[in-house]
C-alpha positions as CSV (number, residue, x, y, z in Angstrom):
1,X,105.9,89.8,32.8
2,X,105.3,89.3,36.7
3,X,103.7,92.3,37.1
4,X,101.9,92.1,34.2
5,X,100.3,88.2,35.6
6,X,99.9,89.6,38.9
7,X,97.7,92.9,37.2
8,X,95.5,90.4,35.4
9,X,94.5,88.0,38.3
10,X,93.7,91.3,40.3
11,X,91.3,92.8,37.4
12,X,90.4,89.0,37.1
13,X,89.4,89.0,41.3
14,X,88.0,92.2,40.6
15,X,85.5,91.7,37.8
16,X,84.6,87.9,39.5
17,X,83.7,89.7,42.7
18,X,81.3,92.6,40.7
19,X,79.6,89.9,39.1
20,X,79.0,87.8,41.7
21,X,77.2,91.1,43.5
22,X,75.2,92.3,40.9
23,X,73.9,88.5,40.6
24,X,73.6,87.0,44.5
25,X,70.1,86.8,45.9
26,X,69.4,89.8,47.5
27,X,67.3,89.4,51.0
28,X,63.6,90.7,50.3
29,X,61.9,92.7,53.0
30,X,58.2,91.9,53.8
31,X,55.7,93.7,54.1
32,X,52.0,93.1,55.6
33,X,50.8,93.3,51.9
34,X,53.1,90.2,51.0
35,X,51.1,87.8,53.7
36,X,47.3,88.0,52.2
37,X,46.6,85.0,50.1
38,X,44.9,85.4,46.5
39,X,41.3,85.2,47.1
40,X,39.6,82.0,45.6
41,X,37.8,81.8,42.3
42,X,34.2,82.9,42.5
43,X,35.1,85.2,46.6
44,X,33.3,88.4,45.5
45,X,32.2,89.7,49.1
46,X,34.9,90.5,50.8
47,X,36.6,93.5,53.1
48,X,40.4,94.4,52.8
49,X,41.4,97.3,55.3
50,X,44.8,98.5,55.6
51,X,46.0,101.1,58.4
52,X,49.4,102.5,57.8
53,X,50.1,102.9,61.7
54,X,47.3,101.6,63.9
55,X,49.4,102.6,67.4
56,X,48.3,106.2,65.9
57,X,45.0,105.8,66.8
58,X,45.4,105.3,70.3
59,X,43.9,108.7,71.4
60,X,40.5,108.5,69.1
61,X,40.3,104.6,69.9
62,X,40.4,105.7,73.4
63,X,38.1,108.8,73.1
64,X,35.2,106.6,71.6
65,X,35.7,103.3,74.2
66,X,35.5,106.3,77.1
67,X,32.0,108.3,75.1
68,X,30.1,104.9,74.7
69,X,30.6,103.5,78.1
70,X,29.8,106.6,79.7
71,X,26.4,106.9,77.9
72,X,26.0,103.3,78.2
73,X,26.6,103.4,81.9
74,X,23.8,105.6,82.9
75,X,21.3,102.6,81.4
76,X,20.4,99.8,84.3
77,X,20.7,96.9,83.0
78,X,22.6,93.6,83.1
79,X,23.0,93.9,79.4
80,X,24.3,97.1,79.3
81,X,26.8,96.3,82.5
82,X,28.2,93.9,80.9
83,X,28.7,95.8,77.3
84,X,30.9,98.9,80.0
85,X,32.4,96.3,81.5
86,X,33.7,95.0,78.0
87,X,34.2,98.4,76.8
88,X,36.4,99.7,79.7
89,X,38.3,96.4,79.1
90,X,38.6,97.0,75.6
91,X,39.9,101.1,76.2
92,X,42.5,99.6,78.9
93,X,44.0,97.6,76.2
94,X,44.1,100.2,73.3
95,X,45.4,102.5,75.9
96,X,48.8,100.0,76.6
97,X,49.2,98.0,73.5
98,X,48.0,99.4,70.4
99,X,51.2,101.9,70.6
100,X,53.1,98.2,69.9
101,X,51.2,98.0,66.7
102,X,52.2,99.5,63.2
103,X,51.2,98.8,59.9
104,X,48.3,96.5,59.5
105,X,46.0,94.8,57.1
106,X,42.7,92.6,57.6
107,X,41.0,90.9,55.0
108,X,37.4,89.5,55.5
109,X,35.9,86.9,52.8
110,X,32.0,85.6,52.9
111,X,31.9,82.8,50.0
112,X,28.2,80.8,50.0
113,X,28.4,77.4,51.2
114,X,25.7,75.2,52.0
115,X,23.0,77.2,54.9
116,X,26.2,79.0,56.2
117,X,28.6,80.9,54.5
118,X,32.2,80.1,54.3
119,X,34.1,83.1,56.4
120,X,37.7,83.0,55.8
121,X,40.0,85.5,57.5
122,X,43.4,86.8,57.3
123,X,45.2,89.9,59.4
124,X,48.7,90.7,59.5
125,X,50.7,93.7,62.0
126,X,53.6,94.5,62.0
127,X,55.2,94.4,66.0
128,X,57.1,97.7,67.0
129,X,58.4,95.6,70.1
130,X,61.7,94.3,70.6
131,X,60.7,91.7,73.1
132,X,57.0,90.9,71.0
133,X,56.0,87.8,72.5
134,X,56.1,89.2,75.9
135,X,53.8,92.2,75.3
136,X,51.6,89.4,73.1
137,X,51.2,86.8,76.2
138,X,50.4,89.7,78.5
139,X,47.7,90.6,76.3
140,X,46.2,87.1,76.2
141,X,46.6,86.6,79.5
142,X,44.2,89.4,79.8
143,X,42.2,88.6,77.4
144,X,42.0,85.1,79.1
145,X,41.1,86.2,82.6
146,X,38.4,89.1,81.5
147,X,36.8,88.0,79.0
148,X,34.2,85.2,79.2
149,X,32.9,84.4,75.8
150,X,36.8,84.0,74.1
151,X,38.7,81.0,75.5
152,X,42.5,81.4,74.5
153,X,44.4,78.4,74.1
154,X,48.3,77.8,73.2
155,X,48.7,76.5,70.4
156,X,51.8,74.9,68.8
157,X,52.3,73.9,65.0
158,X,54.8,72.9,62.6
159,X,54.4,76.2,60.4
160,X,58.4,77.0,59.2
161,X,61.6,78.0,61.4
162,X,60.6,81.6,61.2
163,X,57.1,81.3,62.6
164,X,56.6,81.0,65.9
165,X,52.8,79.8,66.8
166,X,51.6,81.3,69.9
167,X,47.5,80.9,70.9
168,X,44.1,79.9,69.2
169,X,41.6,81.9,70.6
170,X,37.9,80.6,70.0
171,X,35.0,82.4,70.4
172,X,32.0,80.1,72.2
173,X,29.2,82.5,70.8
174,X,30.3,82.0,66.9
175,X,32.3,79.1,67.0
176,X,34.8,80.7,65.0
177,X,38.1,79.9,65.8
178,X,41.8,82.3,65.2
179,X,45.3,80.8,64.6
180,X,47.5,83.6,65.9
181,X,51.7,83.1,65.6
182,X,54.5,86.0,64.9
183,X,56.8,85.3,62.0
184,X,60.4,86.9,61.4
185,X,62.9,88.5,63.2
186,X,63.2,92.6,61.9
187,X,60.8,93.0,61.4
188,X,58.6,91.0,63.2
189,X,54.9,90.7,61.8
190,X,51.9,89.3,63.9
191,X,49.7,87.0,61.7
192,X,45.9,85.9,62.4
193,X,43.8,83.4,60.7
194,X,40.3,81.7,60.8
195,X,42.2,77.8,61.7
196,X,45.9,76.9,60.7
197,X,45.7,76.3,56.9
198,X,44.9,80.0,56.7
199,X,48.3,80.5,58.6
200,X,49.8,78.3,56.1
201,X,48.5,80.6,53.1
202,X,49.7,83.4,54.6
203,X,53.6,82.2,55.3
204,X,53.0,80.9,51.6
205,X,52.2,83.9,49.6
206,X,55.1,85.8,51.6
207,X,57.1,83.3,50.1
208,X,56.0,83.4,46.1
209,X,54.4,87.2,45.4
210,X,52.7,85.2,42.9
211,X,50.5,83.8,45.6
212,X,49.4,86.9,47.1
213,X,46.0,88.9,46.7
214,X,45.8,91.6,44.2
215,X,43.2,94.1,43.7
216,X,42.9,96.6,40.8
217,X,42.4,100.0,43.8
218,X,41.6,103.0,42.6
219,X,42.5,104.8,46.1
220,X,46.0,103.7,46.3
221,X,45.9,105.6,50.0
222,X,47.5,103.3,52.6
223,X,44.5,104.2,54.7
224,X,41.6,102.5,53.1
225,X,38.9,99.6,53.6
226,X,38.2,98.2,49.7
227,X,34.7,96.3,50.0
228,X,32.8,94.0,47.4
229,X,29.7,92.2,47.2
230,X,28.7,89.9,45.1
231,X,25.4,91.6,43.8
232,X,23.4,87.8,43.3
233,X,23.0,87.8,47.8
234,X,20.5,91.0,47.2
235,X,19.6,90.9,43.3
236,X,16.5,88.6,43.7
237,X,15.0,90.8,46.3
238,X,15.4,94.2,44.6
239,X,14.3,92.8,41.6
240,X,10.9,91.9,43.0
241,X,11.0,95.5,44.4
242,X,11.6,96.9,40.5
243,X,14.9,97.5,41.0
244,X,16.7,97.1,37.5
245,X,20.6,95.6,37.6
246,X,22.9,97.0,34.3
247,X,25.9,94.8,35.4
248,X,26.7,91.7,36.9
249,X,30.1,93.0,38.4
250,X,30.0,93.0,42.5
251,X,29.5,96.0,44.1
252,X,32.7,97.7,44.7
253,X,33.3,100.4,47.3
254,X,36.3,102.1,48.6
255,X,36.9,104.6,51.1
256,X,40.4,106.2,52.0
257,X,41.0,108.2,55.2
258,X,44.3,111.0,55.6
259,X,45.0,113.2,58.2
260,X,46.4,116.7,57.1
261,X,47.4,119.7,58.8
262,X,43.7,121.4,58.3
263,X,41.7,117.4,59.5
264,X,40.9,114.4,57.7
265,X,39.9,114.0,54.3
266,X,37.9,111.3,53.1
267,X,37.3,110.0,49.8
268,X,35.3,107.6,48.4
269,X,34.9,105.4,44.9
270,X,32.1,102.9,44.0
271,X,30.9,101.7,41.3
272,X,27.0,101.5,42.4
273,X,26.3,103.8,39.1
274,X,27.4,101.3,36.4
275,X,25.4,98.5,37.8
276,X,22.2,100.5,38.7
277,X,22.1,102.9,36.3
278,X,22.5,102.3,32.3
279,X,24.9,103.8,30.2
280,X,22.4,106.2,28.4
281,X,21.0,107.5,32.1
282,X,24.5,107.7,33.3
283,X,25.6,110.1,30.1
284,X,22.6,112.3,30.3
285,X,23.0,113.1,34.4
286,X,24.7,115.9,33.8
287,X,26.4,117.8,37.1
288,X,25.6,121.1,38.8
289,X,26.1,124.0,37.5
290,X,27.7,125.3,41.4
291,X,25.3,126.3,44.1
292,X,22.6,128.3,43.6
293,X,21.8,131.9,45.9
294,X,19.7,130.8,49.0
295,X,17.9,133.5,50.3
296,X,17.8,134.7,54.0
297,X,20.3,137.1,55.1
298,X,23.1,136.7,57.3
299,X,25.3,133.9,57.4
300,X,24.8,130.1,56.3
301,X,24.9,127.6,59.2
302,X,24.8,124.6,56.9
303,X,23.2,123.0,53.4
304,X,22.2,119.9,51.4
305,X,22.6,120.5,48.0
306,X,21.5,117.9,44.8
307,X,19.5,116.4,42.0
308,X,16.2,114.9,42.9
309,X,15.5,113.7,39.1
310,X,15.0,110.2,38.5
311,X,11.7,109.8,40.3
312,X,9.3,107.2,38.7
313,X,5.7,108.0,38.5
314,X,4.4,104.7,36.8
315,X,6.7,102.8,39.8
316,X,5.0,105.2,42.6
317,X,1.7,104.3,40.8
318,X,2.7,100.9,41.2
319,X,3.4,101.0,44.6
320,X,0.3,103.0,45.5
321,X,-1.7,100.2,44.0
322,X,-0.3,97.9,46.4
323,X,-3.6,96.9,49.3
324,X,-0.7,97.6,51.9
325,X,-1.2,101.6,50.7
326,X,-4.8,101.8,50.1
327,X,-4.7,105.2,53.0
328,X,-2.0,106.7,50.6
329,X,-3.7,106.4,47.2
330,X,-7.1,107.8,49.2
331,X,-4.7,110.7,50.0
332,X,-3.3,111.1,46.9
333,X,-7.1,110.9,45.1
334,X,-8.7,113.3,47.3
335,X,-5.7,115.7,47.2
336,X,-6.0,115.3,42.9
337,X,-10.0,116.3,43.1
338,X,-9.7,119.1,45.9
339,X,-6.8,120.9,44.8
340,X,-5.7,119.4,41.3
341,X,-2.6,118.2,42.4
342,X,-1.7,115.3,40.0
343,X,0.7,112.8,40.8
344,X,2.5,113.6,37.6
345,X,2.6,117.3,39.3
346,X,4.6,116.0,42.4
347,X,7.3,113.9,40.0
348,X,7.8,117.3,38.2
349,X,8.3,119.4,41.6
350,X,11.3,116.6,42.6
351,X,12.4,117.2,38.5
352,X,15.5,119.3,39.1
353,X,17.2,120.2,42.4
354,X,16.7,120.4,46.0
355,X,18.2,122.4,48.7
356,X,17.8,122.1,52.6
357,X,19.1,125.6,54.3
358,X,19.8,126.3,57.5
359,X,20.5,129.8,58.0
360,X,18.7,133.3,57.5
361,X,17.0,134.8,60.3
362,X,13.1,133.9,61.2
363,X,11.2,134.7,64.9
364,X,10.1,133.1,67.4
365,X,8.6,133.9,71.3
366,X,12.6,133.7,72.0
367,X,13.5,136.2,69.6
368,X,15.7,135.7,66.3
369,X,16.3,132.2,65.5
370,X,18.0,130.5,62.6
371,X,15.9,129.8,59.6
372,X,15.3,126.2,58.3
373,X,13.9,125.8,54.8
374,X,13.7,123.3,51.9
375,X,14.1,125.3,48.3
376,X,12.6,123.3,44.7
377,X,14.0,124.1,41.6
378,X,12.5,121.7,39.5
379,X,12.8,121.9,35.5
380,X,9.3,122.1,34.4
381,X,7.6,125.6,33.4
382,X,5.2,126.6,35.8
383,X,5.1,123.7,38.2
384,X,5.9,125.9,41.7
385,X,3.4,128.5,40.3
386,X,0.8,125.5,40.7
387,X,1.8,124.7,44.0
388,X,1.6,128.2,45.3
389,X,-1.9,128.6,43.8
390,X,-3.7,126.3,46.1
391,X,-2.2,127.7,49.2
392,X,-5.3,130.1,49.8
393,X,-7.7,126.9,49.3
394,X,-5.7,125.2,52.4
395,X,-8.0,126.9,55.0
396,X,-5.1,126.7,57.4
397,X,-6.1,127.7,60.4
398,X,-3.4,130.3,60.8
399,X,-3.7,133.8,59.4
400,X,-1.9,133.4,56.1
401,X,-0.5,136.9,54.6
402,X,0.3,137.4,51.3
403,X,3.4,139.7,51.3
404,X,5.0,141.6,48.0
405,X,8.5,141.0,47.9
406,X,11.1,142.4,45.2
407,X,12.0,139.3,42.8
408,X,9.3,137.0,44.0
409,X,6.4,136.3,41.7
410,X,3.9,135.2,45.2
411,X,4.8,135.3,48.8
412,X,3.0,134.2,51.8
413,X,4.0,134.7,55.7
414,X,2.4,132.9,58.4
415,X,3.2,133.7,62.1
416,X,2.9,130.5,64.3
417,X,5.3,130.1,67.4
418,X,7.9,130.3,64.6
419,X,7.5,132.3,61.0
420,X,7.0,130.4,58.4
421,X,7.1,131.6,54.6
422,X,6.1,130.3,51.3
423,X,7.3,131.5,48.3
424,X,7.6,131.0,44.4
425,X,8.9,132.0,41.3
426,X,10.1,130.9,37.8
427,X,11.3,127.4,38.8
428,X,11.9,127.7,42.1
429,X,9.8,126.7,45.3
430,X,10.7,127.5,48.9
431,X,8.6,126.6,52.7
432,X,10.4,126.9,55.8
433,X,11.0,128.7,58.5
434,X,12.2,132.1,57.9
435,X,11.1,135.8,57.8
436,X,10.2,136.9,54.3
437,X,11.4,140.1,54.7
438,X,15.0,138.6,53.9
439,X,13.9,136.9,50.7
440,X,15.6,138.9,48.4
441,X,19.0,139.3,50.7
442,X,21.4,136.4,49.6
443,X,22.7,134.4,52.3
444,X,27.0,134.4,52.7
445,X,28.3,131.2,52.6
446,X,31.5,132.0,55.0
447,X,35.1,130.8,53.8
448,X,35.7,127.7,55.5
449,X,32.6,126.4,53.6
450,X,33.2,128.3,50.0
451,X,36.4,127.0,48.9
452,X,35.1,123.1,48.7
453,X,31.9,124.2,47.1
454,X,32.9,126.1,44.1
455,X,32.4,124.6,40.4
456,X,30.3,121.7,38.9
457,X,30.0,118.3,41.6
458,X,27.3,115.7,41.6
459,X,25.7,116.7,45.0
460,X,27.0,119.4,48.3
461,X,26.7,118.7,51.8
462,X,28.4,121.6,54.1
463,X,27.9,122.5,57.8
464,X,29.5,124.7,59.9
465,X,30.0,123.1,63.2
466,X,31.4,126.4,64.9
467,X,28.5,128.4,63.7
468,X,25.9,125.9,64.7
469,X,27.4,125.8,68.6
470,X,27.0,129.5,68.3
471,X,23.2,129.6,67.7
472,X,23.0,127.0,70.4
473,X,24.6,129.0,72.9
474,X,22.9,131.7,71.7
475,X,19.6,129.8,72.2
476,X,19.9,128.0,75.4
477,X,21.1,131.8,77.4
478,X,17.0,132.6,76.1
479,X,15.5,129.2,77.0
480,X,17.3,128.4,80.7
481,X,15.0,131.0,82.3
482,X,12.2,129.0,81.2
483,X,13.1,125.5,81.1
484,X,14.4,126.0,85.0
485,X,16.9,123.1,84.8
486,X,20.0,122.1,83.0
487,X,19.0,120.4,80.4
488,X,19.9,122.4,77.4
489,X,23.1,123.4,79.4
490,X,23.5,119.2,79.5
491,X,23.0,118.6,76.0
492,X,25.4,121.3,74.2
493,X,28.1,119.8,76.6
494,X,27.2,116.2,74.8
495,X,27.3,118.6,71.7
496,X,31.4,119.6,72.6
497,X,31.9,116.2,73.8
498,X,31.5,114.9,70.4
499,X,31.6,117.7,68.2
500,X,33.9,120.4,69.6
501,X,37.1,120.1,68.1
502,X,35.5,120.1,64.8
503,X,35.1,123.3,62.7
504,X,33.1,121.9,60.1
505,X,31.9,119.1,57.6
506,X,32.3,119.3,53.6
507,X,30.9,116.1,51.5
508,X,31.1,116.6,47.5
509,X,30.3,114.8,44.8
510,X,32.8,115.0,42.3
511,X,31.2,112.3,39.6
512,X,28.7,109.7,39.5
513,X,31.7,107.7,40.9
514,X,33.9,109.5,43.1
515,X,33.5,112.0,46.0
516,X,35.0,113.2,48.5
517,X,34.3,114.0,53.6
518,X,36.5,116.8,54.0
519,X,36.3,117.3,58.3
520,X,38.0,120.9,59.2
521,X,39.5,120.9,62.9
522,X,38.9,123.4,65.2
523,X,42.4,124.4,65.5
524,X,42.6,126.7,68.5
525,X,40.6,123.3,70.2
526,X,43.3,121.3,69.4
């Protein structure tokens, strides 16, 4: 019966010691999300940006502080002294603090108040450190003894036994004042604030999640800035410009940033659409069909690539009627009665698409150059055809040639210092430099560029930065002989300065809300 007794207490202990672990308060670990306060009722500007690791950005911090003061340096002036000074200061302590710095997030409210707004704002970083106060006060001593327009102040506070309150550091050109203390132990977090009761909001919505901001993101990337503006700071004035609103939600824009193994990609979601354009407009803008065959030969450098429908001819008449544009409505008159170009005529060559190439070969005094042209491919039946007719009644004073190409209903070729070609057929309108000999050889759009700019998108931007600092080259060995200095030389070294370790640029639109920077590294750069 003993054992029996002594069995049961120990199943009794047993179970009693379960429970009371499934059931104790477990210890919550913050995060830098838990410390931004809910916004107040009617905040609809405001700016939350959130960096997963901002010690990462040391070298590019770095790189960009080093760029501007070098070009600001060469300008004499107090002003600019001063702003290389700051700068230097400013790469000095990226350079030996930010690696102390790790997740972050800033949030940046404007609510109207009287002739001012009302700024409020709230930061919080989490401290890689062990000793973080003494890497903090070596920072503000700096900032103390180089700076002349922040004064830094200790500050002291009764803000909780886990907060520790260390400066206020006001700024005598704003007036605007930050709270800065560190709260916790492991891990520590460094919170800011626009005056103390903002550090008080913070400690409080770490303490009851139900106090905290939230925000309905649709780029969930930890890498982001979210923005909104309340749309009644601008709505009178683009009103009075004829600018019609279709919402009055804020104007929402986010844009998220991620490094992968090829660069950074980029993407982007507003909302601009819903509230300037209305539902039946944004149903009928239908996407692109892919990109179309640019002409030219060779090898595509770069290209713009979009609608241009959506131009209103009653609004341009509008704003030609305005005394301010009396010389443009003369223009636009004489260039109706001379040539019969209508107004109507010029909305229906921007009714469709648009493309700006830069590639194909075209000549110059220096030899082969890269071709640069703008193709129209607007909707309307015989609208290029009536641009192309008048070309003869121009009376340019170039020799125009009229050239018979394969494909091409009328070409004309006009040798300048450059050759320049004009050319139509059904729906589609090009000028621009290039030889018109390669009209009817398609340009190659090479591979780094023709994976992103496959299938239907709202709009293509690509450029190939290698194969642009090719033609460069290419063009300043033909030029030094005649320039006689170094100033070509000079300027595609700025080129690789800023450009180099990039292989190329890719911007898509993938829907009237979302779309997407896709930079390429140059990898054998890196």
């Amino acid at each position: 019966m003993k054992k029996i007794l002594t069995l049961l207490a120990v199943l009794a202990l047993l179970c009693t010691g379960a429970f009371y672990m499934l059931f104790k308060p477990v210890p919550v670990t913050l995060v830098t999300e838990d410390f931004i306060p809910s916004r107040v009722e009617g905040d609809n500007t405001f700016l939350l940006l959130k960096i997963a690791d901002s010690g990462a950005f040391t070298g590019p911090l770095v790189h960009v502080t080093d760029y501007f003061a070098e070009k600001m340096s060469k300008t004499a002036n107090t002003t600019s002294s001063e702003t290389v000074r700051d700068l230097r200061f400013l790469r000095d302590c990226i350079k030996e603090y930010s690696p102390a710095f790790g997740e972050s997030r800033v949030f940046f409210s404007a609510r109207p108040g009287g002739q001012m707004p009302e700024i409020s704002l709230y930061g919080v970083c989490a401290i890689r450190e062990k000793e973080p106060e003494s890497i903090l006060n070596s920072l503000f001593d700096q900032i103390s003894s180089k700076t002349d327009d922040l004064s830094v102040i200790p500050y002291s506070a009764d803000l909780g036994e886990d907060v520790l309150p260390l400066y206020q550091i006001f700024d005598t050109t704003t007036g605007m004042t930050l709270s800065i203390a560190l709260f916790g132990t492991d891990p520590v977090f460094l919170l800011f604030s626009s005056g103390t009761e903002g550090l008080r909001d913070m400690i409080a919505a770490a303490a009851d999640p139900s106090g905290k901001l939230e925000i309905q993101e649709k780029l969930t990337e930890m890498n982001s800035i979210y923005l909104s503006l309340d749309t009644s700071m601008f709505k009178v004035l683009l009103e009075s410009e004829g600018v019609h609103f279709f919402s009055e939600k804020p104007v929402i824009l986010e844009v998220s940033f991620q490094k992968d193994n090829e660069g950074w990609m980029i993407r982007s979601h507003s909302n601009v659409a819903e509230i300037f354009m209305s539902e039946e407009q944004r149903e009928s803008y239908q996407p692109l069909k892919g990109i179309p065959e640019f002409p030219g030969g060779g090898q595509v450098i770069g290209f713009i690539h979009g609608r241009t429908s959506g131009l209103d001819a009653s609004r341009i008449e509008n704003m030609l009627n305005d005394p301010k544009a009396s010389e443009a409505r003369l223009g636009m008159e004489y260039f109706e009665k001379l040539y019969g170009i209508t107004l109507e005529d010029i909305v229906d060559l921007f009714g469709g698409t648009l493309s700006l190439v830069l590639g194909g070969r075209s000549f110059s005094p220096l030899g082969e150059i890269p071709g640069f042209y703008v193709m129209f491919q607007p909707e309307k039946e015989g609208i290029a055809e009536k641009f192309m007719s008048i070309v003869p009644l121009l009376n340019l004073p170039l020799p125009v040639n009229q050239i018979e190409i394969p494909e091409w209903e009328r070409v004309y070729g006009i040798d300048s210092v450059m050759r320049f070609t004009l050319a139509s057929r059904n729906k589609q309108l090009l000028a621009g430099v290039l030889d018109p000999q390669q009209l009817s050889v398609v340009l190659e759009i090479p591979e780094n560029l023709s994976r992103f700019v496959k299938g239907d998108s709202y709009g293509i931007l690509a450029l190939s930065v290698g194969r642009l600092e090719e033609e460069l080259v290419e063009l300043s060995k033909r030029m030094g002989p005649i320039m006689q200095n170094d100033t070509i030389d000079n300027d595609i070294k700025k080129f690789r300065e800023v450009l180099g370790h990039v292989d190329s640029f890719i911007a898509r639109g993938e829907s009237l809300y979302d779309s997407f920077l896709k930079i390429l590294i140059n990898q054998e750069r890196e």
